[in-house]
C-alpha positions as a Markdown table, in Angstrom:
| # | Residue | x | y | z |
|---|---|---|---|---|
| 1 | Unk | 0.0 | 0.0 | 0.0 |
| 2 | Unk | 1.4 | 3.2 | -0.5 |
| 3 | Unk | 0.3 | 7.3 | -0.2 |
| 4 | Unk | 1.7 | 10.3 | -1.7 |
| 5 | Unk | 1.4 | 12.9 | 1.3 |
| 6 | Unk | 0.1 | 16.0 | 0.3 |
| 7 | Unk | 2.1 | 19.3 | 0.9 |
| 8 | Unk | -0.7 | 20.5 | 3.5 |
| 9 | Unk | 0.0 | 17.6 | 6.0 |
| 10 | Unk | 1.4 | 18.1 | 8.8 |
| 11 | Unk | 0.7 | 15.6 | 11.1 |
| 12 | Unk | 2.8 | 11.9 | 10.9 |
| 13 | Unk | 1.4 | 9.0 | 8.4 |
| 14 | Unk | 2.1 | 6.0 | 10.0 |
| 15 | Unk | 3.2 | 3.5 | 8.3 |
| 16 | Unk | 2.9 | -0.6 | 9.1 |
| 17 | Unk | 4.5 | -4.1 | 8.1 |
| 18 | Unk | 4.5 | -4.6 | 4.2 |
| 19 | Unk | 3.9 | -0.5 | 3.8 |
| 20 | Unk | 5.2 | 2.2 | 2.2 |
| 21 | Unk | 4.9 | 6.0 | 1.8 |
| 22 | Unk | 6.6 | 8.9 | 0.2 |
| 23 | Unk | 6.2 | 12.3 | 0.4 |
| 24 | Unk | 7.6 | 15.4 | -0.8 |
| 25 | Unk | 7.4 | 19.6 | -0.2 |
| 26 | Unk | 6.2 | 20.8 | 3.5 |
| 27 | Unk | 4.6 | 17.3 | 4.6 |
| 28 | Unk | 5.3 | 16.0 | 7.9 |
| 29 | Unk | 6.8 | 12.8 | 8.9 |
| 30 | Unk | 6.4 | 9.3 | 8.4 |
| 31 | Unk | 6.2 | 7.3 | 11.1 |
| 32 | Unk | 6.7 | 3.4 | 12.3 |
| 33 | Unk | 7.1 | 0.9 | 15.0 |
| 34 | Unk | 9.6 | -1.9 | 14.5 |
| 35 | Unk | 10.5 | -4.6 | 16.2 |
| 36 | Unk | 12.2 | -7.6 | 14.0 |
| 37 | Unk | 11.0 | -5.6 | 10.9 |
| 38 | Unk | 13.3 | -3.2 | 9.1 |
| 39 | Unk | 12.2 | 0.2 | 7.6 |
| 40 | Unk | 14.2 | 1.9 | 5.3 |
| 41 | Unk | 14.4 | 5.7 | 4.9 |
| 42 | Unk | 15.2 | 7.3 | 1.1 |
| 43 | Unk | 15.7 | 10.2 | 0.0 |
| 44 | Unk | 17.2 | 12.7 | -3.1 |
| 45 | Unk | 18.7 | 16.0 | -1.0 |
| 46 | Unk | 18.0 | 17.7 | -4.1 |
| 47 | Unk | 14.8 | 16.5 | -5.2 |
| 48 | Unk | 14.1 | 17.0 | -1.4 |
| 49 | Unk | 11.4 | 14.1 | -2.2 |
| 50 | Unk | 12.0 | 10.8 | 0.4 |
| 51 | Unk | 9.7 | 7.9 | 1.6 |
| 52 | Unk | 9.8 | 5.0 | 3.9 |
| 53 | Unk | 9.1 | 1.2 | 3.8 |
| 54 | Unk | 8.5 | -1.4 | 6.3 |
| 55 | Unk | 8.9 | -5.0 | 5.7 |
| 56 | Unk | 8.8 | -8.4 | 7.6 |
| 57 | Unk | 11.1 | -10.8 | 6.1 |
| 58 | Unk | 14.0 | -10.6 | 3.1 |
| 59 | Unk | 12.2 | -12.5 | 0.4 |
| 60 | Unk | 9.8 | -14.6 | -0.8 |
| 61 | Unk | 7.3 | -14.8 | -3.3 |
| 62 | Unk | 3.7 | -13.4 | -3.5 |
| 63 | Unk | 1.4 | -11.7 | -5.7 |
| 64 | Unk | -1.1 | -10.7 | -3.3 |
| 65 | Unk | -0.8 | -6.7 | -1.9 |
| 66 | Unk | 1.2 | -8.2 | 1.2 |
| 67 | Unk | 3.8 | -8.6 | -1.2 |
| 68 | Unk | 5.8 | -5.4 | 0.2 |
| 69 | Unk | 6.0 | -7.3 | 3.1 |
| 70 | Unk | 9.0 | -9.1 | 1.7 |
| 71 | Unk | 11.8 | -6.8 | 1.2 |
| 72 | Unk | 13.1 | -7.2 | -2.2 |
| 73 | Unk | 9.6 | -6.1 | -3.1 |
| 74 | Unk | 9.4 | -3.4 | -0.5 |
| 75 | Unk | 12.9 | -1.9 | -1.4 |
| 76 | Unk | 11.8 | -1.9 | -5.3 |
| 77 | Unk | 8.1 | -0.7 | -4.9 |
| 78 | Unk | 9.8 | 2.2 | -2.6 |
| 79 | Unk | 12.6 | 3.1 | -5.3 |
| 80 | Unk | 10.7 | 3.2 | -8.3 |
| 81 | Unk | 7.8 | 5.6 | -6.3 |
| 82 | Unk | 10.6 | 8.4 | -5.6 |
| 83 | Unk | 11.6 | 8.2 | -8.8 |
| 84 | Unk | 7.8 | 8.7 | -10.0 |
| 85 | Unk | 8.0 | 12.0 | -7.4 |
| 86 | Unk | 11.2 | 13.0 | -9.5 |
| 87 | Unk | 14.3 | 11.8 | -7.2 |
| 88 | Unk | 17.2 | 10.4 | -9.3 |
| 89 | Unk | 18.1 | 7.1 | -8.6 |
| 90 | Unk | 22.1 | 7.8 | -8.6 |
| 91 | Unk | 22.2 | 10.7 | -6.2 |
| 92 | Unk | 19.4 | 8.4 | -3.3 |
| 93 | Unk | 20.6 | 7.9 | 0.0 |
| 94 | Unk | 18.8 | 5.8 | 2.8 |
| 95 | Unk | 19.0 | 5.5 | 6.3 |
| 96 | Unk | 18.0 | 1.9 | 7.8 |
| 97 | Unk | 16.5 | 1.0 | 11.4 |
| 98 | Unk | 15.1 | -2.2 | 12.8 |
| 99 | Unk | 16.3 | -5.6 | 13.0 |
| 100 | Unk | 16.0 | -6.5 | 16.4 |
| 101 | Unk | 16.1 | -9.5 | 18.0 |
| 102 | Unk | 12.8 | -9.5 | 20.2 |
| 103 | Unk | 12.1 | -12.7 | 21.3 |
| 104 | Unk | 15.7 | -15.4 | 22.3 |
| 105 | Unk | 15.5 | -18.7 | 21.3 |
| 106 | Unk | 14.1 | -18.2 | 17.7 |
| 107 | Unk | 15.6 | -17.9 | 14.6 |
| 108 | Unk | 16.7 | -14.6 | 14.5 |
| 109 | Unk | 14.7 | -12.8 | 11.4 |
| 110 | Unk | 16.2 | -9.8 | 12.8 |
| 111 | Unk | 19.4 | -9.8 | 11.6 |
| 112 | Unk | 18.5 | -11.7 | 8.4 |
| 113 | Unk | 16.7 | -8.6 | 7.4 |
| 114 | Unk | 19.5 | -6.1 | 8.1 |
| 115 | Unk | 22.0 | -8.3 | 6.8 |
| 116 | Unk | 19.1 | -7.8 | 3.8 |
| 117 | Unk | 19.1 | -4.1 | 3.6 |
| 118 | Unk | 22.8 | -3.7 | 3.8 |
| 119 | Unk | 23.8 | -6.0 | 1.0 |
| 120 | Unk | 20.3 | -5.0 | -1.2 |
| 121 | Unk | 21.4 | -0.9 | -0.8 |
| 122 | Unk | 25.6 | -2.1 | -1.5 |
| 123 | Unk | 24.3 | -4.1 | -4.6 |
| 124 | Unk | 22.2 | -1.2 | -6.1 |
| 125 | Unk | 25.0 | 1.3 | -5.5 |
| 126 | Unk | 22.9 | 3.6 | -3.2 |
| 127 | Unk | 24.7 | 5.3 | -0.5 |
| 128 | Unk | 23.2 | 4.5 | 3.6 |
| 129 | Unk | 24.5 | 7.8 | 5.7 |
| 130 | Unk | 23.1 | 5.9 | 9.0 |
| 131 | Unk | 22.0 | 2.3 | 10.3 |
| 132 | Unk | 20.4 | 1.4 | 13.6 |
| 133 | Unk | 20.0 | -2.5 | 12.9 |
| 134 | Unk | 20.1 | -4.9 | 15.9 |
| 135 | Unk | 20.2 | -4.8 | 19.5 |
| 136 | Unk | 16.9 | -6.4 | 21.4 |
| 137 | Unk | 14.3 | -3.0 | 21.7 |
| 138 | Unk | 11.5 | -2.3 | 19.9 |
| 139 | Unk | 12.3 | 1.7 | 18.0 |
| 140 | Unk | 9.6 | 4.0 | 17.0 |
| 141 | Unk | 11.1 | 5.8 | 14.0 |
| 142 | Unk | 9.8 | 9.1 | 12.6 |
| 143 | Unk | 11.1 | 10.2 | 9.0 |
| 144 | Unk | 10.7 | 13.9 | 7.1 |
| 145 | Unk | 10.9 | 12.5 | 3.5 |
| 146 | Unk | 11.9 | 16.5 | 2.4 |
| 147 | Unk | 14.8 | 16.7 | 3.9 |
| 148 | Unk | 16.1 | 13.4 | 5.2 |
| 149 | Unk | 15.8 | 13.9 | 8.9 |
| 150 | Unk | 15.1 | 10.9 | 10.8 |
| 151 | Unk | 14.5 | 10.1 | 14.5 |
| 152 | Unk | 14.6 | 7.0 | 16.9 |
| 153 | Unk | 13.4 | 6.3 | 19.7 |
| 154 | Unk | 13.8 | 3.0 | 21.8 |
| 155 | Unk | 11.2 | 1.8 | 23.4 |
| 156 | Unk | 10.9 | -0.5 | 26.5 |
| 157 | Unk | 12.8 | -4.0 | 26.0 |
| 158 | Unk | 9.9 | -6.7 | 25.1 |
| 159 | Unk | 10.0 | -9.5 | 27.3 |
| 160 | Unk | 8.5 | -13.0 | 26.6 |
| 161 | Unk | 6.8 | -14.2 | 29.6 |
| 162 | Unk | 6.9 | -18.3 | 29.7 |
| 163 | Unk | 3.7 | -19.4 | 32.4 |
| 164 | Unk | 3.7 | -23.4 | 33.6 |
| 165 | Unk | 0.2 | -24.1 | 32.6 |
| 166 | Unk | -1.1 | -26.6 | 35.1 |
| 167 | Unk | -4.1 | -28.7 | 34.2 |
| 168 | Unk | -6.8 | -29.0 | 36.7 |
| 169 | Unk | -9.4 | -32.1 | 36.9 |
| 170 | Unk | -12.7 | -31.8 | 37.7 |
| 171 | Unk | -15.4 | -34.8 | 37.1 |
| 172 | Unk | -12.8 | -36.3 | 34.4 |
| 173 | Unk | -12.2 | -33.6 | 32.6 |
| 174 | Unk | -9.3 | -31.7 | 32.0 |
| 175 | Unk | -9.1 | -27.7 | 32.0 |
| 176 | Unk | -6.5 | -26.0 | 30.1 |
């Protein structure tokens, strides 16, 4: 899903897995929550046009609209929208944030998914000014597509609880 935000906007568009939004003029931020996810944060300084994207794993394939959930798809469906708005491909820079590992003990999509970003933004010869990939926290990150300015802001470390669940018998039947 994506959305052009109009100059007249002020407040932040938020943003959420296997989304993406661009904007460009006096519009005001774009905004998401990640946890495991990665978002990354384009822009052209001189075509002061940016957007952001948000996806849940590297790569798969799909054809239905969750497709920007993967982020091959994401990074391409992101790209080729700033160029639409007028950025030039050869002068975009990105700023990456996400990748956590949130929950220990499972594989670590986390860290797939900035090894991901890094290697997709390398390969296509764009330029990333700043990465916040790893680490444990969820981040709330806030991005002005006009002029590349982008905020994080970790938030309280998410903690699995694990509860014994201990059946109880009544009449011959067991309650979970």
């Amino acid at each position: 899903m994506s959305c052009l935000l109009p100059a007249i906007h002020l407040r932040s568009r938020h943003i959420a897995q296997g989304e993406y939004a661009i904007g460009n003029g006096q519009g005001g931020a774009i905004a998401t929550i990640l946890g495991s996810c990665v978002a990354s944060c384009m822009y052209d300084p001189m075509a002061q046009v940016g957007g952001m994207n948000h996806f849940l794993v590297p790569d798969g394939f799909s054809s239905t609209a969750q497709s920007a959930s993967y982020g091959i798809n994401a990074m391409e469906l992101l790209i080729n929208a700033l160029i639409k708005q007028g950025a030039n491909r050869a002068r975009l820079q990105a700023k990456v944030f996400g990748g956590a590992r949130m929950i220990s003990g499972l594989t670590d999509i986390g860290a797939k998914n900035g090894e991901f970003v890094l290697a997709f933004l390398r390969r296509e010869g764009i330029t990333c000014v700043n990465a916040s990939l790893g680490g444990n926290q969820a981040r709330r990150i806030e991005f002005w597509p006009e002029t590349g300015r982008a905020r994080q802001r970790i938030l309280a470390e998410a903690r699995l609880e694990e509860h014994l669940v201990v059946p109880v018998t009544s009449n011959d039947v067991e309650l979970f």
